[in-house]
One Martini backbone bead per residue (centre of mass of N, CA, C, O) as a GRO file, in nm:
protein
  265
    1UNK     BB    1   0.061   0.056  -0.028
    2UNK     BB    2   0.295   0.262   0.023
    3UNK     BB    3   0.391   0.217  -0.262
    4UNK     BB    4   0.187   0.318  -0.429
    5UNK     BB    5   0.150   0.587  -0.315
    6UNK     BB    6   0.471   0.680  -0.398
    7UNK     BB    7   0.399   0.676  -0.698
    8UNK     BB    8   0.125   0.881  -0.701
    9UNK     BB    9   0.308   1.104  -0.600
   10UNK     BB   10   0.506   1.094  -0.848
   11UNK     BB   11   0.292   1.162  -1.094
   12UNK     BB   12   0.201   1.421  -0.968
   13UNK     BB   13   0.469   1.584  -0.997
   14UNK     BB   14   0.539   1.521  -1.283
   15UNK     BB   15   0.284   1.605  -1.443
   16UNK     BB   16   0.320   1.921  -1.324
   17UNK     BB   17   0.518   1.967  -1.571
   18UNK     BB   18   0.563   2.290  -1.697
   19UNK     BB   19   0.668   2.484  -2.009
   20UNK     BB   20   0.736   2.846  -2.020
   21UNK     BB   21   0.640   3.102  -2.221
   22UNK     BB   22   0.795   3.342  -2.288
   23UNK     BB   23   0.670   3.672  -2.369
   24UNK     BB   24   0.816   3.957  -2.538
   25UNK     BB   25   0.798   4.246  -2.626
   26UNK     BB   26   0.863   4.373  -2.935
   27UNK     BB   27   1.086   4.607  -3.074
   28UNK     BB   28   1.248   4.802  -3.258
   29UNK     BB   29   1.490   4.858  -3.364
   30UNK     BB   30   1.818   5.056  -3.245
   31UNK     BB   31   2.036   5.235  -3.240
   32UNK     BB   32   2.401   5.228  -3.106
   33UNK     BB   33   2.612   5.465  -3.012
   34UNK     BB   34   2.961   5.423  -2.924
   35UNK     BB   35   3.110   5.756  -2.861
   36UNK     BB   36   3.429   5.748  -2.710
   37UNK     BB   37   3.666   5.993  -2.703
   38UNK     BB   38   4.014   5.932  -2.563
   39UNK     BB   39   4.316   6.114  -2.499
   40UNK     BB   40   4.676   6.066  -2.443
   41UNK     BB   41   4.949   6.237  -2.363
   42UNK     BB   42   5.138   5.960  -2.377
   43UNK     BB   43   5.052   5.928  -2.679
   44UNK     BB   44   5.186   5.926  -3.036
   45UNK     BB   45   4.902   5.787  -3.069
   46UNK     BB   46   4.504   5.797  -3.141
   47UNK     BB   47   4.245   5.552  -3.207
   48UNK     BB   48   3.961   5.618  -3.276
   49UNK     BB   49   3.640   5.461  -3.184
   50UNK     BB   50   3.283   5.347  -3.347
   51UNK     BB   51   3.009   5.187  -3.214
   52UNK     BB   52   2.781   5.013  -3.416
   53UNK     BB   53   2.419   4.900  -3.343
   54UNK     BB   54   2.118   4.704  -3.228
   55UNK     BB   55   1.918   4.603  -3.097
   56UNK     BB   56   1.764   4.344  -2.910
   57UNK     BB   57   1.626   4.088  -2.804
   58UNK     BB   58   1.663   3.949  -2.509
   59UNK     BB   59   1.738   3.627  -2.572
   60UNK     BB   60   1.982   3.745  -2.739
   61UNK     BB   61   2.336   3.723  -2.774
   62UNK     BB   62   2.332   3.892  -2.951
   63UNK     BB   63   2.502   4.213  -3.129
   64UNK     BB   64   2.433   4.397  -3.399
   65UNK     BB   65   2.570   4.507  -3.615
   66UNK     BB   66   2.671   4.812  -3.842
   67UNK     BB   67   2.684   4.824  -4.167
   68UNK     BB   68   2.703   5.084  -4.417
   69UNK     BB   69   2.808   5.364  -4.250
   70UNK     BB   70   2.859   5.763  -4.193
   71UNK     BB   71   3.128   5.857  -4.025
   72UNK     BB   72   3.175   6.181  -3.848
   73UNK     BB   73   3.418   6.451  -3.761
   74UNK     BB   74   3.329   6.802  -3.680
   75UNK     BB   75   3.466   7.116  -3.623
   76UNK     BB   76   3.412   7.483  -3.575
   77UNK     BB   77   3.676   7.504  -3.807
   78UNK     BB   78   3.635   7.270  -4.020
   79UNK     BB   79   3.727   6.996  -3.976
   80UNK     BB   80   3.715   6.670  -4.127
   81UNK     BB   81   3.653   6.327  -3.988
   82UNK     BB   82   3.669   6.068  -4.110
   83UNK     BB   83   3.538   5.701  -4.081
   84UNK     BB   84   3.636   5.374  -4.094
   85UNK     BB   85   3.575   5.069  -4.181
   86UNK     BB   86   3.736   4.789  -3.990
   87UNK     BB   87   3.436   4.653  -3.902
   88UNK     BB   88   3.187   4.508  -3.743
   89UNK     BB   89   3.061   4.839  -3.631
   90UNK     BB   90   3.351   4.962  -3.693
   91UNK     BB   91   3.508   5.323  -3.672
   92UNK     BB   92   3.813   5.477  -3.776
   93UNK     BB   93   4.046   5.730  -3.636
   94UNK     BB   94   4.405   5.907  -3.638
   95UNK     BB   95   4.397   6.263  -3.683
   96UNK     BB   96   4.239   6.374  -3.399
   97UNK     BB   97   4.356   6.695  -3.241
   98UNK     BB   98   4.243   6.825  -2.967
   99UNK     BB   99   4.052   7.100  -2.828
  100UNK     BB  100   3.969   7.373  -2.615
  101UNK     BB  101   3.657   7.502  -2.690
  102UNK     BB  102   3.577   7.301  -2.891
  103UNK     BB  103   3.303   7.194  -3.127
  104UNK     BB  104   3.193   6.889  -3.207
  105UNK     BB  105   3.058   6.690  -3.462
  106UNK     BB  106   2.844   6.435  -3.483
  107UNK     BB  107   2.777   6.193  -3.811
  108UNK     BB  108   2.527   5.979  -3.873
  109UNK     BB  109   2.461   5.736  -4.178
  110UNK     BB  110   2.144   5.512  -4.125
  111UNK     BB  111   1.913   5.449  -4.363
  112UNK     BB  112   1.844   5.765  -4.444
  113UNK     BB  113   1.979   5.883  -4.154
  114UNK     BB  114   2.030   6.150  -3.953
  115UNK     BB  115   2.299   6.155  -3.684
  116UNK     BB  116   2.349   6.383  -3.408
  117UNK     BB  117   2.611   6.558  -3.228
  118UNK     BB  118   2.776   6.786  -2.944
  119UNK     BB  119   3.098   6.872  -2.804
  120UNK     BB  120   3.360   6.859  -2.602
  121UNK     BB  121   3.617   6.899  -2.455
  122UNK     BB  122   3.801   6.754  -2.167
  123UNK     BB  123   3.996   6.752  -1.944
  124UNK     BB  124   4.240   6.704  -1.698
  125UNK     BB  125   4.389   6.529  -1.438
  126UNK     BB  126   4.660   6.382  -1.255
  127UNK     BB  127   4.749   6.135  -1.128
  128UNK     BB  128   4.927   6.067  -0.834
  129UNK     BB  129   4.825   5.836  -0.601
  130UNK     BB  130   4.804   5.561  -0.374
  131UNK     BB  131   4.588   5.428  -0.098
  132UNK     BB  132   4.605   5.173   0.122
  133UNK     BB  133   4.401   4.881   0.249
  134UNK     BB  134   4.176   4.742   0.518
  135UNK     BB  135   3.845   4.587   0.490
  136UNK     BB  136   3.558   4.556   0.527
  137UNK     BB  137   3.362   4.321   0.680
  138UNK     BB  138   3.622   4.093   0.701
  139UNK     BB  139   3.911   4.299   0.680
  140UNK     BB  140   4.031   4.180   0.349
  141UNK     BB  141   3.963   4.424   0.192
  142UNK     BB  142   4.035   4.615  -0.061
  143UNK     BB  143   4.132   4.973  -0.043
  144UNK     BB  144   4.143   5.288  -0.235
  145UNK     BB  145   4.335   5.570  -0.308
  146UNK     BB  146   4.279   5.810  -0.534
  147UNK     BB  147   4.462   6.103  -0.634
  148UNK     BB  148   4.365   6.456  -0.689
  149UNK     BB  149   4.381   6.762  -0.838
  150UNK     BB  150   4.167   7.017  -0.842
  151UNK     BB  151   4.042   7.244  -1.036
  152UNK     BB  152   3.958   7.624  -0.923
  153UNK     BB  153   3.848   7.730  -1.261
  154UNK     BB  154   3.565   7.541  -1.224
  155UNK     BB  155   3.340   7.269  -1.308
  156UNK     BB  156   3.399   6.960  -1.254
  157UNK     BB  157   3.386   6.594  -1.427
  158UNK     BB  158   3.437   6.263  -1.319
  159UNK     BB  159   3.584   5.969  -1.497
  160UNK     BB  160   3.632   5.651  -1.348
  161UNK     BB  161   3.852   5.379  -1.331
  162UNK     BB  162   3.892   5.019  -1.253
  163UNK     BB  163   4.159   4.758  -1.293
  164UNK     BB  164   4.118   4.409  -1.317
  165UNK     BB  165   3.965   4.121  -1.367
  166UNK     BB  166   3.778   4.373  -1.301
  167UNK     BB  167   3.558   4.651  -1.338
  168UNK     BB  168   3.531   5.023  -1.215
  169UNK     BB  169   3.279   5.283  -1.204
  170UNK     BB  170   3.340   5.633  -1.137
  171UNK     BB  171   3.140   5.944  -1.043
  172UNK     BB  172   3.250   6.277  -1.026
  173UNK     BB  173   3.209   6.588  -0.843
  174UNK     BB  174   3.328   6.960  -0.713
  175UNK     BB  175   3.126   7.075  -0.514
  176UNK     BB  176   3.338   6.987  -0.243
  177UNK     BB  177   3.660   7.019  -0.386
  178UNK     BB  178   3.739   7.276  -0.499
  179UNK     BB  179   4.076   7.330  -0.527
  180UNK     BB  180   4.160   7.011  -0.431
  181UNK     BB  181   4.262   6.733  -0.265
  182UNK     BB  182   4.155   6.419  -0.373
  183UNK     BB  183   3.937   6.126  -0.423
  184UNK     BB  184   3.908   5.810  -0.523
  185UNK     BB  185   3.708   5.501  -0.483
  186UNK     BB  186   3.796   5.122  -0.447
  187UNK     BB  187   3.675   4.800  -0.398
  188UNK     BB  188   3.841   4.499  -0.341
  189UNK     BB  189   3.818   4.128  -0.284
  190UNK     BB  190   4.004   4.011  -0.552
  191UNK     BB  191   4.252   4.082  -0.472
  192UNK     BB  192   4.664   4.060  -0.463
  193UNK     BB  193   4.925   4.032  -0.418
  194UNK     BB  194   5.070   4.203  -0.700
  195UNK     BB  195   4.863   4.314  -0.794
  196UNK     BB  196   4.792   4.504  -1.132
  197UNK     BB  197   4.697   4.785  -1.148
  198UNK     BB  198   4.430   5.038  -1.258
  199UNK     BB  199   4.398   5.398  -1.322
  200UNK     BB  200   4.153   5.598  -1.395
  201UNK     BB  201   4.092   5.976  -1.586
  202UNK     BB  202   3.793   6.167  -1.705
  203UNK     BB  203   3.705   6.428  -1.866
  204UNK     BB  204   3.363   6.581  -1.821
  205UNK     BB  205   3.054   6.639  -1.856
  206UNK     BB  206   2.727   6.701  -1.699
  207UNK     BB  207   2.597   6.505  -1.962
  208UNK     BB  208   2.781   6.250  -1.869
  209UNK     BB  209   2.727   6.247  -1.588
  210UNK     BB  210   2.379   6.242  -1.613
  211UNK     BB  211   2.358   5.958  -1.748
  212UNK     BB  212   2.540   5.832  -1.607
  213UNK     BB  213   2.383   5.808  -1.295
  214UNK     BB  214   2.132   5.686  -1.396
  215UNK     BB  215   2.260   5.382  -1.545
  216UNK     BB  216   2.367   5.324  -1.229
  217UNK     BB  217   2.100   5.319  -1.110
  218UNK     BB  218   1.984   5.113  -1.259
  219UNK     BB  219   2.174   4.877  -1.238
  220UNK     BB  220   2.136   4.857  -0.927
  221UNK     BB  221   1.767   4.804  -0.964
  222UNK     BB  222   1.812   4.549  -1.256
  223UNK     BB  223   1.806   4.209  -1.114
  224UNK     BB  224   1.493   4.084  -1.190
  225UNK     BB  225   1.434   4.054  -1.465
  226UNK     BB  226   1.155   4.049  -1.677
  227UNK     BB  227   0.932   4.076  -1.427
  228UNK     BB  228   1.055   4.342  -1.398
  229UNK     BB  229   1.023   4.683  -1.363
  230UNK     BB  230   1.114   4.820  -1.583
  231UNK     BB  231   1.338   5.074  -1.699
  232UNK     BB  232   1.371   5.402  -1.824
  233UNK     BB  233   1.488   5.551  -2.056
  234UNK     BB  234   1.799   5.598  -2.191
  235UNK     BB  235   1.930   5.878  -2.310
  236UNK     BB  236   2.119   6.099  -2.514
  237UNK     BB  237   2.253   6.315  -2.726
  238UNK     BB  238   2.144   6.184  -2.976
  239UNK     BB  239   1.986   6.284  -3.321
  240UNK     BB  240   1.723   6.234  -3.515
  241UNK     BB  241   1.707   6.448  -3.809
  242UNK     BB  242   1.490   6.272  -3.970
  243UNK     BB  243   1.376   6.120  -3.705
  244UNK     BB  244   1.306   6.186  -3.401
  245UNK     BB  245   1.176   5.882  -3.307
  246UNK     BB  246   1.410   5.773  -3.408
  247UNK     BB  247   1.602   5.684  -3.156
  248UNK     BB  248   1.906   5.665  -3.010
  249UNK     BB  249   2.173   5.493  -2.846
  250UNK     BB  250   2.395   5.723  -2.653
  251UNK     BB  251   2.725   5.870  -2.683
  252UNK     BB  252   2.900   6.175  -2.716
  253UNK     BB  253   3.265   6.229  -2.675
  254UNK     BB  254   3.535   6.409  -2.521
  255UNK     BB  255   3.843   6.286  -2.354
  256UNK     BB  256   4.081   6.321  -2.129
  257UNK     BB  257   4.343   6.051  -2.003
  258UNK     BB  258   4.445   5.940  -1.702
  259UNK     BB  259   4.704   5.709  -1.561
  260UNK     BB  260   4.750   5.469  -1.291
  261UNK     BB  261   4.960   5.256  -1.177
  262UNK     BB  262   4.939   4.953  -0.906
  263UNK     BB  263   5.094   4.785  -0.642
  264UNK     BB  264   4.991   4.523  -0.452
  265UNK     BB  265   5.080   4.520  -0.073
   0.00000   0.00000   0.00000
């Protein structure tokens, strides 16, 4: 009797078992647009690089590449900078010798629709050292200040990066720093003495701060997959001046960039 009741009971749990097809509603690919001109005044040649996709649906691998696009940045003073494209969805130029207080526009041709930004440029300050110890919970985690002077002629915005086997990113303005030696902060768990790592500072404008620091929150807070609230859409700069409703995602900066390594001991 007892063997009975154990089959039949195994047969309603097995038999209970349904494949749930998720359907997800499917709009229209839109371009993306990933123009980040960064460069470092300790390299005598920077290739700059332009990266365009599109958009895809949730459960799809791949990210479709853009090619048969064109793309150039025009500055104020009348330079017109082509790039080519050199692999599929990726646009280099390595001739643009950026100026402060100048001007640039991005312009991308795809599909009969014309896509445009505006930006400057924006220099940076050079990182000094760095400072470490030890911390966080069970008080073994590294954490590491990098220092930098901040000048006290403006309002800046900084885009910071940490490498070691992964990568951090902080982004800070000089509202309470101003003219001041400061510091930007980041903790590894994963750190290990002897590890080489890796710390940058870009400078950004107020609208590429306003941008990371949205995409920043929705990233801490869309963790739930595909059931949860989706986030709201996150605009750049970039205009479609053909269609303004078919709008693009991405954003074109250009920002000068120091780095500083540093051996974990």
């Amino acid at each position: 009797m007892k063997k009975i009741s154990f089959i039949l009971l195994l047969i309603m749990f097995t038999s209970c078992e349904d494949v749930i097809d998720v359907e997800l509603e499917e709009s229209e690919p839109r371009l993306v647009i990933e123009a980040s001109l960064v460069w470092n005044d300790e390299e005598e040649t920077s290739i700059q690089s332009v990266k365009l996709t599109t958009t895809a649906p949730y459960f799809d691998n791949e990210v479709p590449p853009v090619t048969g696009a064109r793309v150039k940045v025009t500055s104020e003073t009348g330079q017109v900078y082509l790039f080519e494209e050199v692999g599929e969805g990726i646009y280099q130029n390595d001739d643009i010798t950026p100026e402060e207080n100048i001007t640039y526009q991005l312009e991308v041709l795809y599909e009969n629709e014309v896509y445009t930004a505006t930006e400057e440029y924006y220099t940076t300050p050079d990182l000094l050292f760095v400072e470490q110890e030890l911390g966080g919970f069970s008080g073994d985690e590294y954490e590491f200040k990098v220092f930098y002077e901040d000048p006290e002629d403006a309002v800046n915005f900084y885009f910071f990066r940490y490498l070691n086997e992964q990568y951090s990113l902080q982004i800070y303005n000089d509202e309470f720093t101003n003219g001041n030696q400061t510091f930007a902060f980041f903790s590894d768990e994963d750190a290990e003495e002897g590890d080489l790592v890796l710390f940058e500072i870009q400078g950004i404008s107020e609208g590429f701060y306003d941008y990371m620091f949205i995409l920043r929150s929705q990233a801490g807070n869309s963790n739930g997959g595909p059931f949860q609230t989706q986030p709201s859409i996150v605009r750049g700069n970039i205009i479609n001046q053909t269609n303004p409703e078919n709008f693009p995602f991405g954003y074109f900066r250009l920002s000068e960039v120091d780095t500083l390594s540093y051996e974990v001991n």
